[in-house]
Jmol script that loads the backbone (N, CA, C; Angstrom):
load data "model"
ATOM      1  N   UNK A   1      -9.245  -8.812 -23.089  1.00  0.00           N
ATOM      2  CA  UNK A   1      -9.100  -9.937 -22.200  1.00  0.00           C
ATOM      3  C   UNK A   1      -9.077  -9.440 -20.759  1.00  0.00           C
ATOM      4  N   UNK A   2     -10.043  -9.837 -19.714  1.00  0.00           N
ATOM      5  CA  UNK A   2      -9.841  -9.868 -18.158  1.00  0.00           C
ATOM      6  C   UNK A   2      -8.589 -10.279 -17.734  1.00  0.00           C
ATOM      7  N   UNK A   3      -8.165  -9.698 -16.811  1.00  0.00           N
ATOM      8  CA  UNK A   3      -6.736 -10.292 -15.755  1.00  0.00           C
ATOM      9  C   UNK A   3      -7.428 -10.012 -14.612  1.00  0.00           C
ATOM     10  N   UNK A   4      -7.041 -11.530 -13.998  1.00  0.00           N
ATOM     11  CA  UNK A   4      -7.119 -11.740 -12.206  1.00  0.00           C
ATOM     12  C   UNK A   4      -5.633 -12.032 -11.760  1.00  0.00           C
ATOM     13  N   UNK A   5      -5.441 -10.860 -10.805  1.00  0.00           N
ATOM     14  CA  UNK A   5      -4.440 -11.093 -10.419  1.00  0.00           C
ATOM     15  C   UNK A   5      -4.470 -11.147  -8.671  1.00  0.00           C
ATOM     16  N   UNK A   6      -3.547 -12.497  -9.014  1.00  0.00           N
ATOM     17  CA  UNK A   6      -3.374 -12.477  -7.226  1.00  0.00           C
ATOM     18  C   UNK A   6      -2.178 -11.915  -6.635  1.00  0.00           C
ATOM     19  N   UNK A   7      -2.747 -11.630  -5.323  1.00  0.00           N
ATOM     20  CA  UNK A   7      -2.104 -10.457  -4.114  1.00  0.00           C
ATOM     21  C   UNK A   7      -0.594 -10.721  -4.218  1.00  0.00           C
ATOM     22  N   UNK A   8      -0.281 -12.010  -4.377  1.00  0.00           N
ATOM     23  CA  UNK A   8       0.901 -12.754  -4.116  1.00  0.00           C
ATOM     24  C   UNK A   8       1.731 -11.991  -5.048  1.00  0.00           C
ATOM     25  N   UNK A   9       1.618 -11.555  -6.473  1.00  0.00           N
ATOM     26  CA  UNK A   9       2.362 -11.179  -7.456  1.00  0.00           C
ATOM     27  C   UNK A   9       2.453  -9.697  -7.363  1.00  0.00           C
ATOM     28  N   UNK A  10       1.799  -8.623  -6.590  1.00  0.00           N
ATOM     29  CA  UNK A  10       1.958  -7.359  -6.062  1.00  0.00           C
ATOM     30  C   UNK A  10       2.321  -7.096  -4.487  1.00  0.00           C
ATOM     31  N   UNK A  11       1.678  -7.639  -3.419  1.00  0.00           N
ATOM     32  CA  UNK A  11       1.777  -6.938  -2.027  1.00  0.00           C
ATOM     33  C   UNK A  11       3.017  -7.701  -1.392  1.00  0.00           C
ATOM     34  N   UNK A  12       3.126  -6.008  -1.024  1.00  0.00           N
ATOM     35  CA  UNK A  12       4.728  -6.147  -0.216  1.00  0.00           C
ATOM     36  C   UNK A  12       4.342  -7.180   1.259  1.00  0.00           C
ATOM     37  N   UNK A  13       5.113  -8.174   1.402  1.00  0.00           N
ATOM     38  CA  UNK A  13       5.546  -9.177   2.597  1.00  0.00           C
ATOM     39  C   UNK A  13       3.711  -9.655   3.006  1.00  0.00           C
ATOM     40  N   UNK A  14       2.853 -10.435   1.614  1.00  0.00           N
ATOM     41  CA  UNK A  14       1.751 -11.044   1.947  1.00  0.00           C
ATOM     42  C   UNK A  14       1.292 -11.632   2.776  1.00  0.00           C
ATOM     43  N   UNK A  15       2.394 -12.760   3.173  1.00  0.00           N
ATOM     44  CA  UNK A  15       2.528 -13.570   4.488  1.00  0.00           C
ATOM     45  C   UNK A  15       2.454 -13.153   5.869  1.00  0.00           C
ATOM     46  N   UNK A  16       3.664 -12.240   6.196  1.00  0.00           N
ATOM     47  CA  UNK A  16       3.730 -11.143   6.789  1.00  0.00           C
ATOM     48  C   UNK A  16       2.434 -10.069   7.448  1.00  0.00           C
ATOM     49  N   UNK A  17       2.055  -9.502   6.688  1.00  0.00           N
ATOM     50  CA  UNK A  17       0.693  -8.692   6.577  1.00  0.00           C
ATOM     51  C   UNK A  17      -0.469  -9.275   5.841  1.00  0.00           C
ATOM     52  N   UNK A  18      -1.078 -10.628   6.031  1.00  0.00           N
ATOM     53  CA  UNK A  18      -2.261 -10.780   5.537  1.00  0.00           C
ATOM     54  C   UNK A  18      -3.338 -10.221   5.290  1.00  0.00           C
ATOM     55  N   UNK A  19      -3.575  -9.069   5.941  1.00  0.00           N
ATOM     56  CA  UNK A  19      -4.766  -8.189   5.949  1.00  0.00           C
ATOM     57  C   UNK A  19      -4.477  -6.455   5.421  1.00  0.00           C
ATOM     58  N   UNK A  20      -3.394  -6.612   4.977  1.00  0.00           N
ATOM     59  CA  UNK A  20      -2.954  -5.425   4.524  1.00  0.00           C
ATOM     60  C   UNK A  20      -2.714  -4.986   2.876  1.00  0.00           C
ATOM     61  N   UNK A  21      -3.142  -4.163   2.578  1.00  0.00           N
ATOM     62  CA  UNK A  21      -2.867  -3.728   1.104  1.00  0.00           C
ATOM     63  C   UNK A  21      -2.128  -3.058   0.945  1.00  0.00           C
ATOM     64  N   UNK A  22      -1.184  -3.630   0.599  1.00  0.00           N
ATOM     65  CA  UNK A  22       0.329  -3.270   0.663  1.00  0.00           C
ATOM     66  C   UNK A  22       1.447  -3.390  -0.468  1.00  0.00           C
ATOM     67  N   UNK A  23       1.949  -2.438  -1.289  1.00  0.00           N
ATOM     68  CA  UNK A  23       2.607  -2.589  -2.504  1.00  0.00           C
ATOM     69  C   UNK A  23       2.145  -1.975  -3.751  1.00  0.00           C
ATOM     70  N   UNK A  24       2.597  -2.464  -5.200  1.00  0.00           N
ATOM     71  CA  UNK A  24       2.753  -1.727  -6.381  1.00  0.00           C
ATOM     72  C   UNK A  24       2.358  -2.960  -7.018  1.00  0.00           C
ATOM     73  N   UNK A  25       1.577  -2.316  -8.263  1.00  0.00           N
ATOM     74  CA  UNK A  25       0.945  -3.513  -9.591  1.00  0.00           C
ATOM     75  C   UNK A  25       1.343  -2.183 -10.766  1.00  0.00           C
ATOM     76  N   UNK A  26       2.227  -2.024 -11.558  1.00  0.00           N
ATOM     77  CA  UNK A  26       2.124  -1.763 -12.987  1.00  0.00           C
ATOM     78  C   UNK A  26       1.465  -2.606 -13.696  1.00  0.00           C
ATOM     79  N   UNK A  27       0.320  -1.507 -14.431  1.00  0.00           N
ATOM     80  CA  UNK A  27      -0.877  -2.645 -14.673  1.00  0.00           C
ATOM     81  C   UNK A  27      -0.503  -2.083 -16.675  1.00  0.00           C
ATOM     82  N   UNK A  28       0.273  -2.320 -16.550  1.00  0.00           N
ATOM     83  CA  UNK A  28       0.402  -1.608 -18.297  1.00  0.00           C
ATOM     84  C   UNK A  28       0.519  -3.116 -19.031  1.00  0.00           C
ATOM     85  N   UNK A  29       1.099  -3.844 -18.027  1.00  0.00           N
ATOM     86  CA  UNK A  29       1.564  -5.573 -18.892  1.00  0.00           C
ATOM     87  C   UNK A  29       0.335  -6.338 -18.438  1.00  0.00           C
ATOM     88  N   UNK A  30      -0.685  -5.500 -18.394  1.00  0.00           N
ATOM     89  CA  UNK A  30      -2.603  -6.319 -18.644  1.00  0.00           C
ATOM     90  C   UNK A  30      -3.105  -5.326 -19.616  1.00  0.00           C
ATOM     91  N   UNK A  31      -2.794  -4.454 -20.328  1.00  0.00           N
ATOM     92  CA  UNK A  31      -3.132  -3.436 -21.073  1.00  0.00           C
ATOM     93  C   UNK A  31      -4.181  -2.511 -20.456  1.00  0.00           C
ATOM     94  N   UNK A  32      -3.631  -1.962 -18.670  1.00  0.00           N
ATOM     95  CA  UNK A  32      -4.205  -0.523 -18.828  1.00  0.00           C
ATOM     96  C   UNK A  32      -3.670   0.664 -18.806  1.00  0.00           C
ATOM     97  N   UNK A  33      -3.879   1.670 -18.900  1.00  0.00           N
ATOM     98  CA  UNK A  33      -3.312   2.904 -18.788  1.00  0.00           C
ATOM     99  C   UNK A  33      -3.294   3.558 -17.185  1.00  0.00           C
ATOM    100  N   UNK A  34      -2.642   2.973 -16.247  1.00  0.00           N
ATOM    101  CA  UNK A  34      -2.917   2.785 -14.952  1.00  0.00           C
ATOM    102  C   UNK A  34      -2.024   1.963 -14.312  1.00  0.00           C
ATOM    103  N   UNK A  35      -1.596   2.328 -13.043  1.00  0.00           N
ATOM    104  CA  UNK A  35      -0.671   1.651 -12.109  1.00  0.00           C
ATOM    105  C   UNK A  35      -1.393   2.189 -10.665  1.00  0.00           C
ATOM    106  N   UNK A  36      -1.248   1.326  -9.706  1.00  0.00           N
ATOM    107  CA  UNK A  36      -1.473   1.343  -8.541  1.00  0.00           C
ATOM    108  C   UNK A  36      -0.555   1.266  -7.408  1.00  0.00           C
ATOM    109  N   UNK A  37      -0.964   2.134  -6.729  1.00  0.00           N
ATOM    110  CA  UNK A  37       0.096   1.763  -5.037  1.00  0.00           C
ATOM    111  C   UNK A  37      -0.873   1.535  -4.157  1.00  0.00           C
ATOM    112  N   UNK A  38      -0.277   0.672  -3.187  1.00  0.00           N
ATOM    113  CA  UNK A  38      -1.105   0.521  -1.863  1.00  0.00           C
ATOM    114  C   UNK A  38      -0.297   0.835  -1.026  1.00  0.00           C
ATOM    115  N   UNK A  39      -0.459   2.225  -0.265  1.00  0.00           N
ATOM    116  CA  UNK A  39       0.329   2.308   0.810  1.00  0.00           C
ATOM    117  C   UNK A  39      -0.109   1.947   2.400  1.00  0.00           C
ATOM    118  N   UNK A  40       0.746   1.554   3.084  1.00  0.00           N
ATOM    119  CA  UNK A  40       0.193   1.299   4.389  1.00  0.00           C
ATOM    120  C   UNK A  40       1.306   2.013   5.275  1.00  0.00           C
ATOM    121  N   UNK A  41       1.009   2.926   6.465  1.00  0.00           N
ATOM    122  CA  UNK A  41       2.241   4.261   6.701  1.00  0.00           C
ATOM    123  C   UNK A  41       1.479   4.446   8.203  1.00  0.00           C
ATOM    124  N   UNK A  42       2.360   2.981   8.845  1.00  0.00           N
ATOM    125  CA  UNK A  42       1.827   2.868  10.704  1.00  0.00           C
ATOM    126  C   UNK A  42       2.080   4.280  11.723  1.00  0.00           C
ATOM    127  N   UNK A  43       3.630   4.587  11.118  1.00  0.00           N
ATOM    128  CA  UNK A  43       4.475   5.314  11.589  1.00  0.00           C
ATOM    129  C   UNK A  43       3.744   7.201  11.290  1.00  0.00           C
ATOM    130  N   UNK A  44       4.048   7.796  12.376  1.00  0.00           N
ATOM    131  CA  UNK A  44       3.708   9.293  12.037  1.00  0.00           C
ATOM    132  C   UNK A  44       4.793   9.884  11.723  1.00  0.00           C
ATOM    133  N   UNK A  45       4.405  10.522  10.369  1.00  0.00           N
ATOM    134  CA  UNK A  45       5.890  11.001   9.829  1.00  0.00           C
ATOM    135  C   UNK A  45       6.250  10.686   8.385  1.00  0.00           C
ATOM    136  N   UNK A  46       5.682   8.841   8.272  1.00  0.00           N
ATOM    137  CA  UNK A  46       6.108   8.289   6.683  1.00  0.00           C
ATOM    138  C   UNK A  46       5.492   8.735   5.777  1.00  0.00           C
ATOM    139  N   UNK A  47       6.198   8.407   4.874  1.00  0.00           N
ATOM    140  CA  UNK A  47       5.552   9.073   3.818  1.00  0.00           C
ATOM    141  C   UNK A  47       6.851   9.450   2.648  1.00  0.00           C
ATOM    142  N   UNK A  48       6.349   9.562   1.437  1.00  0.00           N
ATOM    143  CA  UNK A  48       7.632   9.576   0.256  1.00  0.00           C
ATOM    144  C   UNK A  48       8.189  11.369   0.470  1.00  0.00           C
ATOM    145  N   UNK A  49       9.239  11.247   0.092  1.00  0.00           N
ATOM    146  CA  UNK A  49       9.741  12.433  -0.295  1.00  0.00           C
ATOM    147  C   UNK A  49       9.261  12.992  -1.078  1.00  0.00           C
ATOM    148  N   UNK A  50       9.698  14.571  -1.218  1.00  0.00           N
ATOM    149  CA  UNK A  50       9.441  15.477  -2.620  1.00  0.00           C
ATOM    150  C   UNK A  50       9.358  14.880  -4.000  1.00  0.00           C
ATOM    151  N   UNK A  51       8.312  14.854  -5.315  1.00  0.00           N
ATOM    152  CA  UNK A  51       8.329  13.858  -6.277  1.00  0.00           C
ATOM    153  C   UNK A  51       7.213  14.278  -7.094  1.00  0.00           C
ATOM    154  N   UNK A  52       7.355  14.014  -8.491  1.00  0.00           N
ATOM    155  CA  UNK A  52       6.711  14.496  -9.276  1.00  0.00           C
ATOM    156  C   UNK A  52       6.344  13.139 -10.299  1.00  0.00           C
ATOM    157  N   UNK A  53       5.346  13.423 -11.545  1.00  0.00           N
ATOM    158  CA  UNK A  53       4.934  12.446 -12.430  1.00  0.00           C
ATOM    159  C   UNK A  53       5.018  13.624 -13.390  1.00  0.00           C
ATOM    160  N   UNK A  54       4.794  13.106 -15.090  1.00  0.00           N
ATOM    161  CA  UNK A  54       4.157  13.195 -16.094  1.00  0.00           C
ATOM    162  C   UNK A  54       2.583  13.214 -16.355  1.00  0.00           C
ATOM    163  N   UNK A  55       1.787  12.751 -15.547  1.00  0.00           N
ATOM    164  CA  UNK A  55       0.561  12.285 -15.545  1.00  0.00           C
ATOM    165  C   UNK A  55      -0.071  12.524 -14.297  1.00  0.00           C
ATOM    166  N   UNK A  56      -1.573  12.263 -13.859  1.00  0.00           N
ATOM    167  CA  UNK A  56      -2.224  12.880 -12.627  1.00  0.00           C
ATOM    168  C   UNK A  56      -1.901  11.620 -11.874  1.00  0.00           C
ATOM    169  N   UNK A  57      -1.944  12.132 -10.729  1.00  0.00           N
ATOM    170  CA  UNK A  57      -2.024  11.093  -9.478  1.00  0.00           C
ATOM    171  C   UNK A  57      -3.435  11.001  -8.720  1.00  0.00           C
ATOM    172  N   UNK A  58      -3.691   9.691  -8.496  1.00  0.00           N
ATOM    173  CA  UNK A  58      -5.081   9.818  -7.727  1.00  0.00           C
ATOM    174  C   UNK A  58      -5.281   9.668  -6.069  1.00  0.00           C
ATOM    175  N   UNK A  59      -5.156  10.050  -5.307  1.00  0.00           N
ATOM    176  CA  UNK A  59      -5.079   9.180  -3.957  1.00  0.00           C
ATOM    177  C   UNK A  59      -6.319   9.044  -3.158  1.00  0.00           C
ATOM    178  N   UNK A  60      -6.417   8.087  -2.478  1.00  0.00           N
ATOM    179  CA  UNK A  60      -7.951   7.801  -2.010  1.00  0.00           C
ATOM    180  C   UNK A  60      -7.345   7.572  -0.848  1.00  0.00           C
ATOM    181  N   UNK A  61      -7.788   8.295   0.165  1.00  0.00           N
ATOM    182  CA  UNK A  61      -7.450   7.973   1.752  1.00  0.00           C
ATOM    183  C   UNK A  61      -8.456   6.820   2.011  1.00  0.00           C
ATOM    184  N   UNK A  62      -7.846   5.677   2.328  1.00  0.00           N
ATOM    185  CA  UNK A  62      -8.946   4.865   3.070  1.00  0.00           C
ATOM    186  C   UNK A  62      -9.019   4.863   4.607  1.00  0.00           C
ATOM    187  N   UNK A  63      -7.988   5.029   5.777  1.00  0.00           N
ATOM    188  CA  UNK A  63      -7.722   5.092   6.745  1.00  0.00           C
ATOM    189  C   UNK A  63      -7.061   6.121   7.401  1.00  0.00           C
ATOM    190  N   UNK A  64      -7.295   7.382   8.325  1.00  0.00           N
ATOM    191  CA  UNK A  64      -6.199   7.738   8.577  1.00  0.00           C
ATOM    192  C   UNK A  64      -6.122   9.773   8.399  1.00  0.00           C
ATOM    193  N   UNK A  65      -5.440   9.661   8.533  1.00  0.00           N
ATOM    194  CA  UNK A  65      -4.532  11.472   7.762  1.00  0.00           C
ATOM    195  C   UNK A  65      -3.526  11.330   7.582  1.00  0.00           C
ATOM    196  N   UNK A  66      -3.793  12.389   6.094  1.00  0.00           N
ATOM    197  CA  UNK A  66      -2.395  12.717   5.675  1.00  0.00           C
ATOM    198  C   UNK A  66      -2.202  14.266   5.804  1.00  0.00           C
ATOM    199  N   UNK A  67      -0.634  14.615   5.497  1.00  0.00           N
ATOM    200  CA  UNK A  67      -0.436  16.348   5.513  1.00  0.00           C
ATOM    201  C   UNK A  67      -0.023  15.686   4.165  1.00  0.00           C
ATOM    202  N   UNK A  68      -0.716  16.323   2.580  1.00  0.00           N
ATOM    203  CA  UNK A  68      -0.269  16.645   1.521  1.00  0.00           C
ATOM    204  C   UNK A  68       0.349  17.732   1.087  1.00  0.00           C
ATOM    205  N   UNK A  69       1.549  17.875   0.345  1.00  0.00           N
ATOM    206  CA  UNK A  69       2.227  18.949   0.084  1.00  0.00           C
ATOM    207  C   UNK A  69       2.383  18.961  -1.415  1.00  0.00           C
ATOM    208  N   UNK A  70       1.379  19.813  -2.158  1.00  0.00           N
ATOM    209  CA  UNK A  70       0.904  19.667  -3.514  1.00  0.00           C
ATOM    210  C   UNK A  70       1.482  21.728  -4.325  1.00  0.00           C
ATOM    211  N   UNK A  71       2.275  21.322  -4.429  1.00  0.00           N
ATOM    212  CA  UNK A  71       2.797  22.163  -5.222  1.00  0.00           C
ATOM    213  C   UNK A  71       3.427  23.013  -3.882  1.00  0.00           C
ATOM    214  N   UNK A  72       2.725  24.198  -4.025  1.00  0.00           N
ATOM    215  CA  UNK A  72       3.079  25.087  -2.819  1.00  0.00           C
ATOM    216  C   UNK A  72       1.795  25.432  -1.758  1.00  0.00           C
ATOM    217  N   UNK A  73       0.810  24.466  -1.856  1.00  0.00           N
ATOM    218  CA  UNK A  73      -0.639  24.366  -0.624  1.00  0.00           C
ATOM    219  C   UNK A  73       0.093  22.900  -0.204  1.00  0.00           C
ATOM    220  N   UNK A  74      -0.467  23.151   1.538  1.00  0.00           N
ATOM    221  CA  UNK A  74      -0.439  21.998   1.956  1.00  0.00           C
ATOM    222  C   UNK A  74      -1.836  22.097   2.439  1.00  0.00           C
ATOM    223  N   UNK A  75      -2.189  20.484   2.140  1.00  0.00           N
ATOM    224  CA  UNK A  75      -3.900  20.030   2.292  1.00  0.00           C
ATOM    225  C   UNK A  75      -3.492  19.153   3.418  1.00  0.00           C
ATOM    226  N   UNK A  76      -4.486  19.256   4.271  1.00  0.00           N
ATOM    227  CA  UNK A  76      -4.775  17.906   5.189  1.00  0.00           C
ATOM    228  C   UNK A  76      -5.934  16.977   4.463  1.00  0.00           C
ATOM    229  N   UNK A  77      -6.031  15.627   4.446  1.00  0.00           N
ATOM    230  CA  UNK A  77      -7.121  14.865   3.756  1.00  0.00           C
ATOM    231  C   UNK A  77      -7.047  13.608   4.496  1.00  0.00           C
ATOM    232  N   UNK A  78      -8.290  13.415   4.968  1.00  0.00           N
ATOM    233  CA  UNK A  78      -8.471  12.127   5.423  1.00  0.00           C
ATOM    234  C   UNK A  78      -9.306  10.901   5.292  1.00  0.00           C
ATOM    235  N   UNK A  79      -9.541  10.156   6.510  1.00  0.00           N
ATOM    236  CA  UNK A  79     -10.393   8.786   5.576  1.00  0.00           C
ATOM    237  C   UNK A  79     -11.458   8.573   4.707  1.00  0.00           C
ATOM    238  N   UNK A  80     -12.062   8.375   3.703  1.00  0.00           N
ATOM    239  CA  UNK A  80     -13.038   9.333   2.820  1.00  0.00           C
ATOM    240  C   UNK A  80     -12.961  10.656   2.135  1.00  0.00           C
ATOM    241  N   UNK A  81     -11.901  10.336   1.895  1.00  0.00           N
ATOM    242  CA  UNK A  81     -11.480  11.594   0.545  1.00  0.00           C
ATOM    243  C   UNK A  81     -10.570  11.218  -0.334  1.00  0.00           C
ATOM    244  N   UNK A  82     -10.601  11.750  -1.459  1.00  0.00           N
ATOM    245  CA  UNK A  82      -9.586  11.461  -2.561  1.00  0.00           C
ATOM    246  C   UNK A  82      -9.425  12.542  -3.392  1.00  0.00           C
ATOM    247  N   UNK A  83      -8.181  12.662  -3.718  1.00  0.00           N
ATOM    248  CA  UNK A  83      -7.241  14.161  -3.580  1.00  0.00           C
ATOM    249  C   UNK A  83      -6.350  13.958  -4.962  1.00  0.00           C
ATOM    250  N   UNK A  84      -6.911  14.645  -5.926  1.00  0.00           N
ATOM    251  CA  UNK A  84      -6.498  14.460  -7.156  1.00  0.00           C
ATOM    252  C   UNK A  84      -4.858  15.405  -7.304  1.00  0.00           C
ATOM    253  N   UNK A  85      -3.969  14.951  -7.820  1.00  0.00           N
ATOM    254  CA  UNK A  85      -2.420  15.957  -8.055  1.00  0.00           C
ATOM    255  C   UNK A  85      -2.688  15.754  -9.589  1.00  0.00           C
ATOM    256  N   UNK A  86      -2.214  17.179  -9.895  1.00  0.00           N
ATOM    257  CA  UNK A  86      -2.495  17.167 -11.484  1.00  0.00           C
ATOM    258  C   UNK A  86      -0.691  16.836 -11.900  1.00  0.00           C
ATOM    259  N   UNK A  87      -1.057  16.551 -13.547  1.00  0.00           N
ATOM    260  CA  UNK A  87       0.388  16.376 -13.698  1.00  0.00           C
ATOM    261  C   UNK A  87       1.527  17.567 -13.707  1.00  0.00           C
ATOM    262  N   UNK A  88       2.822  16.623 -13.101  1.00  0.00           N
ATOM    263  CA  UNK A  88       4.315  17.639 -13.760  1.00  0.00           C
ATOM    264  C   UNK A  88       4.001  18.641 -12.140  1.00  0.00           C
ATOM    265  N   UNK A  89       3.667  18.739 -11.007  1.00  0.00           N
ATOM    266  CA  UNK A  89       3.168  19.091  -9.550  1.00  0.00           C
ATOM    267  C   UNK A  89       4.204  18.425  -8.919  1.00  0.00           C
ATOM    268  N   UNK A  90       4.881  19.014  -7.964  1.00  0.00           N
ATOM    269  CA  UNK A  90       5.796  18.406  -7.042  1.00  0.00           C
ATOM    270  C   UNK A  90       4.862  17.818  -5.793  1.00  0.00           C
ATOM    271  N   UNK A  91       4.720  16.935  -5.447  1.00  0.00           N
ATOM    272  CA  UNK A  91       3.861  16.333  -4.464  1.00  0.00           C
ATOM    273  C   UNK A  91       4.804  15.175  -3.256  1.00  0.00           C
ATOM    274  N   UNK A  92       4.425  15.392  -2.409  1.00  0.00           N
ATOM    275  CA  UNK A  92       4.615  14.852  -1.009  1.00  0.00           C
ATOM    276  C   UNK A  92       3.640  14.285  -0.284  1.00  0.00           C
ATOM    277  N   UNK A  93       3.662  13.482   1.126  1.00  0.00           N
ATOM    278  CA  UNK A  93       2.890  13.267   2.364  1.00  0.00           C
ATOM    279  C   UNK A  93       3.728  12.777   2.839  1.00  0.00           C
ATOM    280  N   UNK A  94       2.642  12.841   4.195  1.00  0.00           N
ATOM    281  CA  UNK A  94       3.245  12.467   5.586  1.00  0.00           C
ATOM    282  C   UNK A  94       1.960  12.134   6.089  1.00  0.00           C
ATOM    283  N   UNK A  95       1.932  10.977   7.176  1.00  0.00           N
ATOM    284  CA  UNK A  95       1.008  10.846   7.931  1.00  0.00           C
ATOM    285  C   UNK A  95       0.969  11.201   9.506  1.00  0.00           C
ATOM    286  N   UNK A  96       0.254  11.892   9.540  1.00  0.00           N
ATOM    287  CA  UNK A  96      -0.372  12.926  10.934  1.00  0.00           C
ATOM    288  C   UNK A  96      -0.809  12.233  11.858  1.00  0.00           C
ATOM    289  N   UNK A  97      -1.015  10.990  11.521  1.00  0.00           N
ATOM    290  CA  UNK A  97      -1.816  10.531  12.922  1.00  0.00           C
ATOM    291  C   UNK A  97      -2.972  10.486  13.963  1.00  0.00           C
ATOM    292  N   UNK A  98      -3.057  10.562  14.595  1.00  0.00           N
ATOM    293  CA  UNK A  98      -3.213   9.579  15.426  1.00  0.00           C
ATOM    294  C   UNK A  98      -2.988   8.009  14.434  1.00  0.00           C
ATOM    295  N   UNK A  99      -2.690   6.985  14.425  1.00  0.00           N
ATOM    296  CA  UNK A  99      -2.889   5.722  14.093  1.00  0.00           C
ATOM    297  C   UNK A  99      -2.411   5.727  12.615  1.00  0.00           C
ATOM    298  N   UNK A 100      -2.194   5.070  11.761  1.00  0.00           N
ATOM    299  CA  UNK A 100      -1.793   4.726  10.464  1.00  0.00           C
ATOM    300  C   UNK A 100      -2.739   5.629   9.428  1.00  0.00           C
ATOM    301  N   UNK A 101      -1.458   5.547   8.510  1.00  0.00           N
ATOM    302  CA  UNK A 101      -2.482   6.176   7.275  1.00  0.00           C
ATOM    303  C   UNK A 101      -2.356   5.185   5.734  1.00  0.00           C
ATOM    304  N   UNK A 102      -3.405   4.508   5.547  1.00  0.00           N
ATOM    305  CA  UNK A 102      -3.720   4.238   4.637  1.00  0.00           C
ATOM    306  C   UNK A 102      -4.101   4.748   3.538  1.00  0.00           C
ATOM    307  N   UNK A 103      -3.582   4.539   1.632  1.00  0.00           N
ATOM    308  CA  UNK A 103      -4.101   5.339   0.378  1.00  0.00           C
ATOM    309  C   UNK A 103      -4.160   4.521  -0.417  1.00  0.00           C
ATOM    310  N   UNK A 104      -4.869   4.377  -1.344  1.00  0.00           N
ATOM    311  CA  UNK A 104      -4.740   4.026  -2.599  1.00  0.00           C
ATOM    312  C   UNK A 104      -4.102   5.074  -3.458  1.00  0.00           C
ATOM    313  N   UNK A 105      -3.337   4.759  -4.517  1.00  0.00           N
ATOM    314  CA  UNK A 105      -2.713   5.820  -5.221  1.00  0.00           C
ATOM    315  C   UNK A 105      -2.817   5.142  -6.828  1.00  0.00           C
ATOM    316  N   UNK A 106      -3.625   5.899  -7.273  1.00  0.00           N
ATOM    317  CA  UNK A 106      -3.806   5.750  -8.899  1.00  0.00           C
ATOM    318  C   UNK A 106      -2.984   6.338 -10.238  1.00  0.00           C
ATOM    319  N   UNK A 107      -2.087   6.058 -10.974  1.00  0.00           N
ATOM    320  CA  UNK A 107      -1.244   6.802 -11.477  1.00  0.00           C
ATOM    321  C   UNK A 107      -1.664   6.513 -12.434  1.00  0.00           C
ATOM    322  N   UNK A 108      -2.206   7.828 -13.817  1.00  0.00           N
ATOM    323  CA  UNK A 108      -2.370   7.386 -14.994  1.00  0.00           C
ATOM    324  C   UNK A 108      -1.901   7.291 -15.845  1.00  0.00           C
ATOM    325  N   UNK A 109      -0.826   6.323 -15.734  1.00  0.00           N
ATOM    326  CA  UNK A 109      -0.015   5.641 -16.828  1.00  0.00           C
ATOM    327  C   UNK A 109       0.284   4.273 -16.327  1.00  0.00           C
ATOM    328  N   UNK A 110       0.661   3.455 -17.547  1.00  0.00           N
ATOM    329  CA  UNK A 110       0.589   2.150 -17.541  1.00  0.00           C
ATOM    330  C   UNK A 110       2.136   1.647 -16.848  1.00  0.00           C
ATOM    331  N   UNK A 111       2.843   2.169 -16.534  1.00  0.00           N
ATOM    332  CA  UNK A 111       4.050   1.977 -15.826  1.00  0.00           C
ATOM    333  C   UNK A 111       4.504   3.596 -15.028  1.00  0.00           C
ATOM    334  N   UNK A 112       5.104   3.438 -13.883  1.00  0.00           N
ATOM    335  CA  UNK A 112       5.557   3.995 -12.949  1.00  0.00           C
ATOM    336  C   UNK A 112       6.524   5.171 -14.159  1.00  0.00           C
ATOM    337  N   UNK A 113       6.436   6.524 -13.532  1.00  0.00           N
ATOM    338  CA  UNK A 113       7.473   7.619 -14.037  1.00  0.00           C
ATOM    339  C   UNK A 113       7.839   8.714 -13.153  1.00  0.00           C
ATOM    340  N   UNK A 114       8.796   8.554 -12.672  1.00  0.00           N
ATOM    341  CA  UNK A 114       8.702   9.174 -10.820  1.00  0.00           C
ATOM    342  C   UNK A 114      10.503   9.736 -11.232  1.00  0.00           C
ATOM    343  N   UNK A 115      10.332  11.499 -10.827  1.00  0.00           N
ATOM    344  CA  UNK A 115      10.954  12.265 -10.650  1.00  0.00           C
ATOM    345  C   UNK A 115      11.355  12.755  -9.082  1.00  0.00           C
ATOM    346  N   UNK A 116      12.397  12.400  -8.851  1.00  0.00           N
ATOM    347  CA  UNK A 116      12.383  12.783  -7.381  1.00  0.00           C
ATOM    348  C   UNK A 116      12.788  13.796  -7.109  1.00  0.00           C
ATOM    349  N   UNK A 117      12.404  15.057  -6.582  1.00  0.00           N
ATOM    350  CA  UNK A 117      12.846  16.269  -6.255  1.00  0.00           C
ATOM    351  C   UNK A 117      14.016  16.627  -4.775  1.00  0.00           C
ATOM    352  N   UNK A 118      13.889  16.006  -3.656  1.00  0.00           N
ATOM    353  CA  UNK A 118      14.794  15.726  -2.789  1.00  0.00           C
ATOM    354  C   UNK A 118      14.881  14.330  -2.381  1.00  0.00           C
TER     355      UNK A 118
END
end "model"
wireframe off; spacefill off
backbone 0.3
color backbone group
């Protein structure tokens, strides 16, 4: 079975940010093996703490730079790239700036499993 889902039932403050892709869909309660983040990170600096998964992470820069901190390499990656973390990897970012950093973040599992390291 297809699922359409609207923005309203995932993105953080819709109203708010109309033009922004913004927030979390655990997509396991449509039956996939897959969850999504949309981050939007105006600020230079944001970005999650130290943190790990069970499973790979996908991130797709759509806007922006990031400083990734993927095990013990730190990568710079920016708009037009996507930067695979393999699983059970302690992983980080921050956005570098100039201007916002935008990602898609693909997690392959059907619900969120997030180890936080600091």
């Amino acid at each position: 079975m297809a699922h359409v889902i609207d923005r309203d039932k995932w993105a953080s403050a819709p109203d708010r940010w109309p033009h922004r892709w913004q927030g979390e869909l655990q997509c396991g309660a449509y039956g996939s093996k897959s969850c999504l983040i949309f981050n939007y990170l105006p600020e230079i600096g944001g970005g999650p703490r130290l943190h790990m998964h069970p499973y790979s992470e996908i991130f797709i820069i759509r806007t922006g730079t990031g400083l990734f901190t993927v095990g013990d390499r730190q990568i710079e990656a920016s708009v037009g790239q996507i930067l695979i973390v393999p699983p059970n990897t302690p992983h980080k970012f921050t956005n570098l700036g100039p201007g916002p950093l935008e990602t898609t973040d693909i997690h392959e599992n059907g619900s969120f499993i997030t180890e936080w390291l600091e």
